[in-house]
C-alpha positions, 0 to 999 in steps of 0.5 A: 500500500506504500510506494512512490509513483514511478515515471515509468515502470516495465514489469517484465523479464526482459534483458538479455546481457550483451556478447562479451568476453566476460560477464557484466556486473549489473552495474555496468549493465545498467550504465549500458541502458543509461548510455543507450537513452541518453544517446537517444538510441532506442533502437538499439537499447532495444536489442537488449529487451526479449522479444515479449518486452520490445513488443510491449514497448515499442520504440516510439514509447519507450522514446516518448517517455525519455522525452517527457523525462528531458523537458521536465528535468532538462538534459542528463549531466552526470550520474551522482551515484550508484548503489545495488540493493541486494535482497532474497531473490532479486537485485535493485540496481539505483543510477542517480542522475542529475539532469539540467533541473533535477535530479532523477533516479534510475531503478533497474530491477534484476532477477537471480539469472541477471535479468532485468524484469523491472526499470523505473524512473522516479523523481529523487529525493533524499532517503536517510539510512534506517537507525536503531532505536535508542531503546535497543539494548544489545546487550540484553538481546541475542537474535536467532536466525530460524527457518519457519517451515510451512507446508512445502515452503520454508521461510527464513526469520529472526527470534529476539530473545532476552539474554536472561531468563527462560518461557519467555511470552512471545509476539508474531509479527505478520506483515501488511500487504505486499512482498515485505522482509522480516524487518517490514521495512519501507523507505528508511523505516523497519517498523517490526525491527523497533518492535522485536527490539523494543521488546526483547529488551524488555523481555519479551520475545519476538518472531519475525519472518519473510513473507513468502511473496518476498521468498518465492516470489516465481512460485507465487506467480505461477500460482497467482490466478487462485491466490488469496489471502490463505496462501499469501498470510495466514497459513505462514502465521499459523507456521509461526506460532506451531514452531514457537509451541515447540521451541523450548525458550518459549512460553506456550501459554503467552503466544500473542500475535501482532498484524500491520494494515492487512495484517491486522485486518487477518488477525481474527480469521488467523486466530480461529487457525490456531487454539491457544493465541493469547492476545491480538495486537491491530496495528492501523488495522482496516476496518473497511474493504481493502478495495476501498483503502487502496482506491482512497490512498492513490486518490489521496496521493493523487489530489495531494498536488494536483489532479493531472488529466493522466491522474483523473484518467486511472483514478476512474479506472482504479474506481470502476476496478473497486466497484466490480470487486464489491460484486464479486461472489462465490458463483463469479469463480466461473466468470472467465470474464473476470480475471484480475482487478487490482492487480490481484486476481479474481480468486482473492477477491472473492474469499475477502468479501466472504469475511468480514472482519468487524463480524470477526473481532465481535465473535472473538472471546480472545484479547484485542487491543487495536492501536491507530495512528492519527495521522495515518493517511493509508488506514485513515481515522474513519476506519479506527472510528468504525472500530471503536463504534462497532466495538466499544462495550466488549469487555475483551477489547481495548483501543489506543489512538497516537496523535502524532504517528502515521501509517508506520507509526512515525512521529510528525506534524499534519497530513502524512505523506509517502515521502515521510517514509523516507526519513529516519523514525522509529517506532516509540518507546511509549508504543513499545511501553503499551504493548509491553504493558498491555500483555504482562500480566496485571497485578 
């Protein structure tokens, strides 16, 4: 739900490493592709794309788009820096440009086999390096590395655990949407890294994982068209809590599970999985369709500025998507005309607007507490007040509003942004305090 706009993005495998006597590195490809734009040789930058890729960006296109990139930012002077980001199954390998009135950044994707299956140009603005929090204390903490393995899969994750003492109570950390590492990081921030350090150090363990669209990101697109959530988020949660039922180190009786965004909204469905789940923590959980958050943050970024003409143009595509989920049903699973809507397929879908999650937390006997920021501008107020209205009253749930964080629980003043999440912040010591004291056992 996070992500900034990109110029330009060509999600398809498509390069093919030029003939020469030794490998490129990605870097050298990558400043290949720049000298071949800013040649304006596009013919031949073609060359480099496989024949599915050329066809879908022809060079009249992929030309338009150079240009549109010159007359707003001037000509290209000199590339500043490049830097590749390393993950599980993939590379990022960022050029960053400085054109005559700009700067730019320049985002070649690559796959295991060398194989750029994504490029992006985006507007550049400076990306601070993510701190640990000053709460942490390393002395007091040591972090396992473990594989969690559900069903044929395995996913690789951290334990924090305290240094001293033993059947200590737990968290589970499960991610928002999208492919997120362990660390759920986004921009400069990594909101599960604060939150398993935080309270590890108060002496409470944490588990935290790669979500497996992050881990097996082609196994998951071969498989795509029946996608739901099941597949993407609960059956890896539920893996999570069986393997910490027989690690030794842990408290069985004191599993609580913690959900971001989406995965807050799964907490409810998750626990009926699994007996014994000690506590739920929401985390700028919605409470409304996911459809309609995704189509009122775009519109939300969107209008921020000013409604372009283009802008105007996808936001009604976006809305007629959004209203043709809300008629999806079990008896559309044999609709051919239906496929994807959101870019997410049909199958998922179908299996959300079969659950209700407000429905769910009434249902529950099991402890929640839902805890919200104020400036949250990707899960707005709306939706925390649809949960204190549906919900106030039940003995077993409680609520916490921050006035002053955003989406992923970072300080600041007004409205949030996208670029925010570029910025240094961490989650704070007094959310950690009230999660720490929420699930101690009163005395």
């Amino acid at each position: 739900m996070k992500k900034i706009l990109a110029l330009l993005f060509l999600s398809t495998a498509c390069f093919h490493v030029m003939a020469q006597d030794k490998k490129s590195s990605r870097k050298e490809i990558a400043a290949t592709v720049l000298n071949q734009f800013v040649k304006g040789d596009f013919e031949q930058a073609l060359l480099l794309f496989d024949s599915a890729a050329a066809k879908r960006f022809p060079k009249e296109k992929i030309s338009q788009v150079w240009k549109s990139i010159t007359q707003q930012s001037g000509v290209y002077v000199k590339t500043n820096d490049v830097r590749e980001n390393i993950e599980a199954n993939f590379s990022v390998v960022t050029q960053f440009l400085s054109f005559e009135k700009k700067n730019i950044d320049f985002r070649l994707v690559f796959s295991k086999k060398d194989k750029i299956t994504s490029l992006a140009l985006v507007p550049n603005h400076p990306v601070e390096h993510y701190k640990l929090p000053a709460y942490y204390d390393s002395t007091r903490v040591i972090e396992k590395e473990i594989k969690i393995t559900s069903g044929e899969l395995t996913l690789p994750g951290t334990l924090s655990l305290p240094v001293k003492g033993s059947k200590f109570p737990v968290v589970v950390l499960i991610h928002g949407s999208g492919p997120n590492d362990r660390d759920e990081t986004v921009g400069s921030t990594k909101m599960f890294k604060d939150v398993a350090l935080g309270l590890a150090t108060k002496g409470v363990a944490v588990l935290r994982y790669d979500k497996r669209s992050r881990v097996y990101t082609g196994r998951m697109a071969s498989n795509r068209s029946r996608l739901t959530v099941k597949e993407e988020t609960m059956d890896d949660a539920v893996a999570a809590v069986q393997f910490l039922k027989k690690y030794p180190a842990i408290d069985s009786s004191r599993i609580f599970l913690l959900g971001h965004a989406m995965g807050g909204m799964l907490l409810p469905r998750i626990a009926t999985q699994v007996k014994g789940v000690a506590g739920l923590f929401m985390v700028a959980a919605n409470a409304g369709p996911l459809e309609d958050i995704l189509y009122e943050q775009t519109q939300y970024i969107f209008t921020k500025d000013s409604l372009t003409e283009r802008r105007k143009v996808m936001l009604d595509s976006l809305k007629s998507q959004r209203d043709k989920i809300k008629k999806l049903d079990a008896a559309s699973a044999s609709d051919s005309t239906v496929k994807y809507l959101l870019s997410l397929p049909k199958s998922y879908w179908i299996d959300l607007n079969a659950y209700h999650q407000v429905e769910a937390v009434k249902e529950t006997n099991i402890p929640v507490y839902i805890l919200h920021g104020e400036r949250d501008y990707q899960v707005p107020m709306e939706d925390f007040n649809l949960w204190k209205k549906e919900l106030t009253g039940k003995k077993n749930i409680q609520f916490k509003l921050y006035p002053k964080l955003n989406h992923l629980f970072q300080e600041g003043q007004g409205k949030s942004n996208p670029a925010e999440y570029d910025k240094t912040g961490n989650v704070p010591l007094y959310v950690i305090q009230d999660i720490f004291n929420w699930m101690m056992p009163k005395k």
